[in-house]
N, C-alpha and C positions, 0 to 999 in steps of 0.2 A: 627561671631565675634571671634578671635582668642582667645581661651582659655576660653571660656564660660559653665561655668556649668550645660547649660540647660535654657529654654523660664524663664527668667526675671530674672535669677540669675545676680550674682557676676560675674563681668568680672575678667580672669586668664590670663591677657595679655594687649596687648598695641597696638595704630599702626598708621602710619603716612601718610597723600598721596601725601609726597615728599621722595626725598632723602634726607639724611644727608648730612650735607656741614661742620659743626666744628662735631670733632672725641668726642666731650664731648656731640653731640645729639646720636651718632650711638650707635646701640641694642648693649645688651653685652650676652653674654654668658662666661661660665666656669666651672671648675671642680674643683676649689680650686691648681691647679697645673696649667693651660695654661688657659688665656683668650682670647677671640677676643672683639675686637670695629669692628660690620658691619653698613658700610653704606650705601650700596643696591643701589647703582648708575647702571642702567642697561651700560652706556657708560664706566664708567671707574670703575668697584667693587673694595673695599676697604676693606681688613680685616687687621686691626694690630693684632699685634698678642703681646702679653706677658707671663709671667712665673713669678710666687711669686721668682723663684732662681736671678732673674736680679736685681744685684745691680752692681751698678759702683764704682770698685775702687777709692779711694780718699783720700788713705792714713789710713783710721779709721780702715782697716782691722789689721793695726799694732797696732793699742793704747792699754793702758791699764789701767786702773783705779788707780787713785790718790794713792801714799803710805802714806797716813796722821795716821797709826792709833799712831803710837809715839806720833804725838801731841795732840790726843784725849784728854786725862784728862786734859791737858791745858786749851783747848777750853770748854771742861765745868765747869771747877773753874772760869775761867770770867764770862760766862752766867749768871752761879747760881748766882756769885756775883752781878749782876745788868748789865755788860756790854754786852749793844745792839747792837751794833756793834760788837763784836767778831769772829763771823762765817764770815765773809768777807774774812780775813786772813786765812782762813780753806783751805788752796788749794796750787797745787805745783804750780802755776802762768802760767797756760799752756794759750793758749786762747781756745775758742769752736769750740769744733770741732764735726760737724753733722755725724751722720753716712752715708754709703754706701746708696747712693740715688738709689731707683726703678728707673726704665726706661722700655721702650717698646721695643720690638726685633728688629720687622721690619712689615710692609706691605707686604701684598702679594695684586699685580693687576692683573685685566684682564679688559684689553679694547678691549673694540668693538666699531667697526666703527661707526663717530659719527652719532648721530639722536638723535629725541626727545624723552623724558621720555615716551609720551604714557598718554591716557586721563583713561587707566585702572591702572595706578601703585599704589600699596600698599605695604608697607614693615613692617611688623610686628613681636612683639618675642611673644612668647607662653610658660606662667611663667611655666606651668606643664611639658610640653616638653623641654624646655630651646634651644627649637631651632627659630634662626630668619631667618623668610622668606621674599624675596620682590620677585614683581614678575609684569612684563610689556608688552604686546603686544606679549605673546608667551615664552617671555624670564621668567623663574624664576629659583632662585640663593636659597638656605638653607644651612643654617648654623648652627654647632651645637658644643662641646666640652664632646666630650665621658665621664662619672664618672667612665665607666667600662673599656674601654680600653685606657687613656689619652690618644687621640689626636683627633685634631682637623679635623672638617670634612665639607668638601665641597662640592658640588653637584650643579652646574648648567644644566639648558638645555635647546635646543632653535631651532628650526629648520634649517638647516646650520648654526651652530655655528661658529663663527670667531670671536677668539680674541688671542690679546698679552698676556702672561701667566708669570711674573717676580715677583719674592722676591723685594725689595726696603727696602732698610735700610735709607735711607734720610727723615727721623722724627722731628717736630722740635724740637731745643735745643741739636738735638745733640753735640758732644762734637767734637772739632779737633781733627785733628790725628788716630780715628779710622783707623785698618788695616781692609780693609773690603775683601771677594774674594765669586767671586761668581764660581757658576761649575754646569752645564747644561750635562746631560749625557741620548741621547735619547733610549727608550726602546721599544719593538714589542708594548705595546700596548700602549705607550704615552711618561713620562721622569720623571726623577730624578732632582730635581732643589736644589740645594744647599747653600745657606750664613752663611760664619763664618768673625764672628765681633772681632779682636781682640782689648781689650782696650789699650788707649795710658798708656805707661809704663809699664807694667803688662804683668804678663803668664797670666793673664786668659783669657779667649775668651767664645763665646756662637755661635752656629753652629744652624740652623734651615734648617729642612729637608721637602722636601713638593714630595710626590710621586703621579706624575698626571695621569690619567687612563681616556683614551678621547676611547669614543666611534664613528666609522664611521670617516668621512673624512681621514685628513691627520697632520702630527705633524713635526715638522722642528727646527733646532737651529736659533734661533736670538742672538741678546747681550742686557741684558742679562739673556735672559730665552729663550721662546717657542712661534711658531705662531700656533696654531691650527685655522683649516681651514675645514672647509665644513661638522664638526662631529652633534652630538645629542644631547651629555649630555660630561660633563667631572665631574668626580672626581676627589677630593685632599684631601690626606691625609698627615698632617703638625705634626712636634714632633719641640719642641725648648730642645736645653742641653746647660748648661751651663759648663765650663769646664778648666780645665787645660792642656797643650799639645797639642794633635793634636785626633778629636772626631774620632771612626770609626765610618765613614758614610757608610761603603757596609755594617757594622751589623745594622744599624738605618734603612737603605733599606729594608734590610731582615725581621727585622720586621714591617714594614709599611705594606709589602705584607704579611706578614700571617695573616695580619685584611684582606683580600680580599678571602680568601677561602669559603664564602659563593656563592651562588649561584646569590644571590641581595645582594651585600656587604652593600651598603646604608641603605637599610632596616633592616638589619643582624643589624649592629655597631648601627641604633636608637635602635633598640630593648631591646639590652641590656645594655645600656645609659636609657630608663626608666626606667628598673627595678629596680637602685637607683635610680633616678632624682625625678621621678613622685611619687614614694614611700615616699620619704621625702617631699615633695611640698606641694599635701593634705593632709599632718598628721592633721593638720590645715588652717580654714575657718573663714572670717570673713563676714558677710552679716548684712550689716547697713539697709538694706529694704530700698535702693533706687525706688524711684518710689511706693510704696506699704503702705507708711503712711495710717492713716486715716483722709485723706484731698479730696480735690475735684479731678475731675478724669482729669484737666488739668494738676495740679501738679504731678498725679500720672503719668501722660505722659511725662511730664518734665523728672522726676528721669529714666523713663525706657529710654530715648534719649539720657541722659548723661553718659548713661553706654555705648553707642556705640560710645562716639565723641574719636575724635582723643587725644593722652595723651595732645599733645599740647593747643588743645581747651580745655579739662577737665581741666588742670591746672588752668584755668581763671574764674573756678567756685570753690573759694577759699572755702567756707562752704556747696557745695555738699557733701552729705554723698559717691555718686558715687566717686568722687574724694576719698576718704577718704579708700574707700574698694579697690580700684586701687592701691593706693601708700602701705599698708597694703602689699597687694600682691605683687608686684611689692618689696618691702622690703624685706620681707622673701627668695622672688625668686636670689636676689642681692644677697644675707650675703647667702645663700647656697650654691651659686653658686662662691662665694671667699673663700669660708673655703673647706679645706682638706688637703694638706700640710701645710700649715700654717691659719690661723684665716687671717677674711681681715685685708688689712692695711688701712692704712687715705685714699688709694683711690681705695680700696675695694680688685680686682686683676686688675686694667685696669688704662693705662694712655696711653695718645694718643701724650705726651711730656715730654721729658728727663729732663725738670727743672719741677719737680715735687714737690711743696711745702711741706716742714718740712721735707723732701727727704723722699717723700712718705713710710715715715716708720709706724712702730708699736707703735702709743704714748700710754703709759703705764698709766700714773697717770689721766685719764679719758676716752680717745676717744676708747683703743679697746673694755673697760669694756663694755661701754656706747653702741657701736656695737653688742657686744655680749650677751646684756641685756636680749633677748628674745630666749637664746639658750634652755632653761634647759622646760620652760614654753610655748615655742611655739611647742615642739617635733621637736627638732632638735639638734639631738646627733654629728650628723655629723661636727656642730659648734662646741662643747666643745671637741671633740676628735682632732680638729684641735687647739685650745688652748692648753690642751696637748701637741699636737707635740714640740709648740712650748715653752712650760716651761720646757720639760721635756730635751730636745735637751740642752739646755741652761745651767741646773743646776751648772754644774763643773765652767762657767761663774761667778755666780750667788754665787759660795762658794769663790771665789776669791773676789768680790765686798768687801763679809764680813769680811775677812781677809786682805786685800789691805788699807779700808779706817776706819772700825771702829777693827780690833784688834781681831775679834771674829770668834767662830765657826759658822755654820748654814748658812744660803741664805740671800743674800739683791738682791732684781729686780732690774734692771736698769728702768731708766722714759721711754728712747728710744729705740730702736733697728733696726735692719736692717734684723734678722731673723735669720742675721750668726753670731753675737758675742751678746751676753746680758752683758757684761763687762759695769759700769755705767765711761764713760768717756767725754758725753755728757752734760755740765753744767759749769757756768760762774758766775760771782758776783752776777745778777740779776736773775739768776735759779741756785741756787745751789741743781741741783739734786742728786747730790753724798749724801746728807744728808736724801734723802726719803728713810725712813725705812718701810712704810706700804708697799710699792709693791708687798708682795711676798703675803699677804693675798690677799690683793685686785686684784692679777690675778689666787690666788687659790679660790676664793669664787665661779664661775660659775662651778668649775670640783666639787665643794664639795655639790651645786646645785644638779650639775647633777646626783652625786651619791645618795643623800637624794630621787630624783626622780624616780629613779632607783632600790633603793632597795637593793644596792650592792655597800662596798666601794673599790674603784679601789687601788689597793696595791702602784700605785704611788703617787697616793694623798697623802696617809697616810704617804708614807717615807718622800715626800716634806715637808708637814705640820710638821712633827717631826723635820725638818733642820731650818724653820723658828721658832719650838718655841726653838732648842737648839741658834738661835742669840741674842733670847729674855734674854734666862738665860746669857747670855756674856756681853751683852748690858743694861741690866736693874740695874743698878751697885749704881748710883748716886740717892739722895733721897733730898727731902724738908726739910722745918724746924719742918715740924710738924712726919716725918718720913714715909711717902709714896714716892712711885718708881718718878721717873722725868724721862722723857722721852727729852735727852737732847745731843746733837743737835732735833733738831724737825722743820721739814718742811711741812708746808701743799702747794701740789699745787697748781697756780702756785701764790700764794699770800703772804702776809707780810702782817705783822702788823701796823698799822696806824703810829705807834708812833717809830716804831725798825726795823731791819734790815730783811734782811731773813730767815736769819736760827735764831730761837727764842726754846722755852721749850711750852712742853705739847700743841702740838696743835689735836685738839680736832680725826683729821683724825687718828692719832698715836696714840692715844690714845684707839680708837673703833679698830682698827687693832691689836692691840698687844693684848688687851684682846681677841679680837675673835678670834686672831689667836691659844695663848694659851689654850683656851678654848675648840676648835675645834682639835688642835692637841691628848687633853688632850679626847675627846671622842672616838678619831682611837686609839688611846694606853692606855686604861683603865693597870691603876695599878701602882709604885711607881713614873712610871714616870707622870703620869696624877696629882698624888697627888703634886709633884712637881710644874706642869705648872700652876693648879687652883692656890697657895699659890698664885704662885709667880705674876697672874692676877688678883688674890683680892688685892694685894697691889697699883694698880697703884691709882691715885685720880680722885673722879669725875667730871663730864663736869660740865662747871661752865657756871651760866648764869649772862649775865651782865644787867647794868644799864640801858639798854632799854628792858629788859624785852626775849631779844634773847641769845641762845644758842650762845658761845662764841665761836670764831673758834680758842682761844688756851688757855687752860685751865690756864695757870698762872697767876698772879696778877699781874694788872700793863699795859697788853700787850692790845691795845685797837685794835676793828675791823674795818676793811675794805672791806668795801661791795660792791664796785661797780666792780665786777671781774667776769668775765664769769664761772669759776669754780667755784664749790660748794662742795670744797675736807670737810669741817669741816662736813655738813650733810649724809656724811657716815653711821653713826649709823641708819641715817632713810633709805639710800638705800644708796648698796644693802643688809646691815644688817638687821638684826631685832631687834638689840640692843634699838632704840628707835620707842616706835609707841605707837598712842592713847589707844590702849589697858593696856599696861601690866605699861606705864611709861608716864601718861597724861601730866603731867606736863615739862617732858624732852620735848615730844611731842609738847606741844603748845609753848614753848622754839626756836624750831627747826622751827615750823611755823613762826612764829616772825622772824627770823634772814630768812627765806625765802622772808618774805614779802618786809624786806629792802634791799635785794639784787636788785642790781644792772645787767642790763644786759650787761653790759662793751661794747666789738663791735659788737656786734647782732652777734655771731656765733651760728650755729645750734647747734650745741652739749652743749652750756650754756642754751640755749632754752630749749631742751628737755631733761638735766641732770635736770632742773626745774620742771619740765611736772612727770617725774620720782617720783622724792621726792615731789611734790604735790600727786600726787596719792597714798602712802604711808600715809602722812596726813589727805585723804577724800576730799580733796579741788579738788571738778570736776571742778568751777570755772575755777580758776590756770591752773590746766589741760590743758583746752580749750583755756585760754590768750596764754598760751605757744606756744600749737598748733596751732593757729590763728597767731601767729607774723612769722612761718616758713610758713604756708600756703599762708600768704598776702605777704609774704617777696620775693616772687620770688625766692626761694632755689630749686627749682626742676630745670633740662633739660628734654629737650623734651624723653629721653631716661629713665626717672624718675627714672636717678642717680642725686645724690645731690650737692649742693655747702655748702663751705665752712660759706661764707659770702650771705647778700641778693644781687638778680637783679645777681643771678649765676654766683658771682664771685668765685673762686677758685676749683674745680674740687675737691670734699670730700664725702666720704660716709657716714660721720657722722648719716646726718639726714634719709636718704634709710634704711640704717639697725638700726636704734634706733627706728625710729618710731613704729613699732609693738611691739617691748617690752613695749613702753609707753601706747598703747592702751591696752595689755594686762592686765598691772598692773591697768589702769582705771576699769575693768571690773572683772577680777580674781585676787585675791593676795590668796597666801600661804607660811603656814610655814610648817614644817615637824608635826604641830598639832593645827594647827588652819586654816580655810577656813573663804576668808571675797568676799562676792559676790556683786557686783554695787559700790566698796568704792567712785571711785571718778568717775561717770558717767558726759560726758558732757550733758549739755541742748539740743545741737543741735541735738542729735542721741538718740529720745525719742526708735526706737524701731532695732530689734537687733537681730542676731545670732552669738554666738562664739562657733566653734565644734573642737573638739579634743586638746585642752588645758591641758597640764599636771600639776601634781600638786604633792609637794614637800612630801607628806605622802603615794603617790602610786597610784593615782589615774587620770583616767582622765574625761574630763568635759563639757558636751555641754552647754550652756546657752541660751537661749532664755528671749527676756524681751520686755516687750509693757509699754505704759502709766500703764495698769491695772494691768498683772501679770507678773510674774519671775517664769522661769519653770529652773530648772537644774536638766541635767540625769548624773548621778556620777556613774561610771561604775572602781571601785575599783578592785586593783591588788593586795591590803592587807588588814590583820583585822586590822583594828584601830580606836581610839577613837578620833574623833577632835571638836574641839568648830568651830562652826557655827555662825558667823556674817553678818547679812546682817541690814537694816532699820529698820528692826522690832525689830533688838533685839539680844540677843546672844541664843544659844539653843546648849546640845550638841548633837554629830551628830557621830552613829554607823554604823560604813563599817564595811562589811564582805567580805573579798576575791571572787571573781566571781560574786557576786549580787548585780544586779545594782540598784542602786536609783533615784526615781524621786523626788524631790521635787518642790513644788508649793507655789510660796510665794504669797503672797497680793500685792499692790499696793507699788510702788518704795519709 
């Protein structure tokens, strides 16, 4: 079985015994810079190919964010005054305008003469290798995206090989107009295939390179590509650039071949492609003890058979724990494999269609958090350095937003992005995102994770956070009647208040972000300035809870909630803060539960699902947990490729729920703070027994877990001294790490 850890483990892989027919089943692979979609058709192979840089002009390369801050103090002398309506008129009258939509390069084919699939065909990806194989009657094809050398690598072979070898840019949705040119140029030992896409209107163009190296027979021009005839094996080696002018392709050749100076170039380029890939992959383990319960020994043959069915059969066993350790891995394998130049986006790094929903960008005020939720805690630095890139790329963006629309120094996030502008110029009467001030927290929380994790604070963090608490000192200006801060304009995504318009005061998201943002800034800069940022965050007012007994999603009087909304921007404070939790603030806490319980799941999307699942596990509620998880389970969100959809019965091509899900089981099983450890808080029923290995944890340490009906064993193999409080069922205890020396603990009964 592909990617198997050994006789009964965890499967580390997938595999189908068809080919792909929709580009939304085909394996993926990547490196955070170049994806493929394969669909392992032994007649006609099919690898699209993309690149986090492809975005299509469409005019949003020019915009730029609202000049409103002149009318600021306007807009909030009505507010304050009572008018709920107000923010409506907050804008220069533009209409919305989405950013620069992702898109796919192009395919690359090889056909061979037709015949049939073959009663042996399998095609399968191997999460630790990140390479997908199919392979039929002699013929087998592998696919894989170098982390060490970007590019993309191909390797068929077959006995008398014969096939047509062409680039194809004809994807659908593409867009008219395209200049497209292809350029075939044959070499002693194969050829140089060439396409550059220019877009309609625009200098820019993207150029993709594929250097083919066929061994034995013979290699010839067709239009337009390559016939290869009567060889062994062929190699291809593929690079996409995206570009301005005209690319050189003799220096894109030139380097294509100096990946081939090994002796087995194939073997050479996997080799060291694992030595990151596979490095990162098993940092962490999840083993649900499919098959290995303490039940009868049919059921335990059950769980061991469902670890080998095909993903597409596993899918249909909605509360297999096999199912469960599958999508786990298969998740972490996804979100690793889209992060490095940039973090994924809404469709991870891969779209197999030019009309890309929400233009397959980077939505800010939930989805990329919510993706990147298991970066810091699953051991995968590789995710938060790719957040980075792209916060830190952006900032000069990001210091105009605050100057453009509220007047001030310091950073405001844009909700959307495209990767190449973070300007907030995306937003309209019914989103008015020009008004979200938490952003800049809310995409510095995973790198400030990471560095708690870590042990070390990264110097960029530290300057960022210092620009978001100097917007705060700009922007915190206007006060109540009782004299605390008012947070004013104030938008929580993507919701309003029952009774008021959009943009309203003190909602509760703004609220948890400006304080932890000042508060946080104020720990990277001990000294007059930190004393500064605490005043100025002990002033704002507290979450207010209302007359049903729930955590208010916007602090002001008067403002009533509206709960039936897939986002859950006001429970902030419970994740991914730790501003509110049963521990230290019971009552904010069962507050925050409450206004969980009446939320609403608006249009069944994945990421309202398991932003739910999130903030239950925070709460203790394994319950919750488990409803959440069971509505994405039952819902048919998975493809056969166990990339996700947006909506159930996989509609919309989304990675939401692929890369969120392991954060959600993680925070089920492990939570941490930089001094406190809580072990089982929100266990489901269904997954009485259990291993989690190499789990990191926010005061230094990492964490195996084992647990059955009877006991709970955790080996804590700590990287620092420190003192942390111990939570688990039993009770709180404190708990002494020493640098080096590992600990076991042995709890009692769950």
């Amino acid at each position: 079985m592909t990617g198997d850890t050994g006789p009964g483990g965890p499967t580390h892989g997938t595999w189908e015994p068809l080919p792909a027919t929709r580009w939304e089943d085909a394996y993926l692979s990547g490196n955070g810079h170049h994806g493929v979609l394969v669909f392992g058709d032994p007649s006609d192979d099919r690898v699209i190919v993309t690149h986090h840089t492809l975005v299509r002009p469409n005019g949003a390369e020019h915009a730029r964010p609202p000049r409103l801050a002149a009318e600021l103090p306007a807009l909030q002398d009505r507010l304050l005054a009572g008018d709920l309506t107000a923010a409506e008129e907050f804008t220069d009258g533009r209409p919305l305008q989405w950013v620069q939509p992702f898109h796919p390069a192009f395919q690359l084919r090889l056909r061979r003469p037709a015949g049939e699939t073959g009663s042996d065909y399998r095609r399968s990806v191997d999460f630790a290798t990140g390479e997908v194989t199919a392979h039929s009657e002699g013929w087998r094809s592998r696919v894989f995206v170098s982390r060490a050398d970007d590019v993309i690598v191909q390797h068929v072979t077959a006995p008398d090989l014969t096939l047509d070898l062409a680039p194809d840019h004809q994807l659908p949705g593409g867009p008219a107009g395209l200049g497209v040119g292809h350029g075939t140029l044959l070499t002693p030992d194969g050829a140089v295939l060439t396409l550059r896409v220019r877009y309609p209107d625009s200098d820019r163009a993207y150029t993709g390179v594929t250097l083919a190296v066929v061994t034995g027979g013979s290699t010839r021009l067709t239009s337009p590509g390559v016939r290869v005839a009567g060889a062994t094996d062929v190699l291809l080696l593929t690079r996409v650039r995206r570009h301005t002018g005209e690319l050189d392709v003799v220096a894109e050749t030139r380097a294509l071949r100096e990946l081939l100076a090994d002796q087995q170039p194939f073997d050479a380029l996997l080799d060291r492609h694992l030595a990151l890939h596979r490095t990162a992959y098993t940092r962490v383990t999840l083993d649900l003890r499919a098959g290995k319960a303490d039940d009868a020994d049919n059921d335990r043959d059950a769980g061991v058979a469902e670890r080998a069915l095909p993903g597409s059969e596993l899918l249909k066993r909605t509360r297999s724990p096999a199912l469960l350790e599958r999508l786990f891995a298969a998740g972490r394998y996804h979100l690793l494999s889209a992060s490095g130049l940039l973090p994924p986006r809404l469709t991870g790094l891969w779209t197999g269609d030019w009309n890309t929903a929400w233009s397959g960008a980077f939505t800010n005020d939930a989805n990329l958090n919510l993706q990147t939720a298991s970066a810091a805690s699953a051991a995968l630095p590789e995710v938060a350095d790719s957040l980075a890139s792209l916060i830190h790329r952006q900032l000069h963006d990001w210091r105009e937003n605050a100057r453009a629309v509220f007047g001030a120094r310091g950073v405001v996030a844009p909700a959307h992005t495209d990767g190449e502008s973070g300007l907030s110029y995306h937003f309209s009467r019914e989103y008015p995102l020009h008004l979200w001030t938490a952003g800049a927290d809310w995409l510095l929380k995973p790198l400030v994770d990471h560095d708690e994790t870590r042990g070390a604070r990264d110097p960029r963090t530290a300057a960022a956070l210092a620009e978001v608490a100097l917007f705060y000192e700009d922007f915190l200006t206007r006060t109540d009647t009782e004299g605390r801060l008012a947070v004013v304009p104030s938008y929580s995504p993507e919701n309003r208040p029952a009774n008021a318009s959009w943009g309203a005061i003190n909602a509760a998201m703004d609220l948890s972000a400006a304080r932890h943002a000042l508060h946080t800034a104020a720990d990277y800069h001990p000294g007059p300035d930190a004393d500064r940022w605490r005043t100025l965050a002990d002033r704002l007012p507290p979450h207010r809870v209302n007359s049903q007994g729930a955590l208010a999603e916007w602090a002001w009087p008067g403002l009533d909630d509206s709960y039936d909304h897939r986002h859950l921007s006001h429970l902030y404070g419970v994740w991914p803060l730790d501003e509110i939790n049963p521990y230290d603030t019971p009552e904010l806490a069962a507050a925050a539960h409450r206004a969980l319980q009446l939320r609403g799941a608006e249009n069944d999307s994945a990421h309202g699902h398991l932003h739910h699942a999130l903030v239950a596990a925070r709460l203790r509620d394994g319950e919750r947990v488990a409803h959440a998880l069971g509505q994405v389970l039952d819902g048919d969100f998975f493809h056969a490729s166990l990339m996700s959809a947006h909506y159930p019965n996989r509609d919309v091509y989304n990675a939401d729920a692929a890369h969120t899900l392991p954060g959600v089981l993680i925070e089920a099983l492990v939570q941490s703070t930089p001094d406190r450890l809580v072990l089982l808080p929100a266990l489901p029923a269904a997954y009485p027994h259990g291993q989690l290995t190499g789990v990191r944890t926010r005061f230094g340490a990492e964490i195996d877990l084992t647990w059955t009906p009877r006991t709970v064993t955790a080996l804590i193999r700590p990287s620092r001294t420190h003192r942390v409080e111990l939570r688990t069922s039993s009770g709180t205890e404190p708990l002494h790490l020493v640098a080096g020396e590992d600990r076991v603990l042995t709890l009692g009964a769950r």
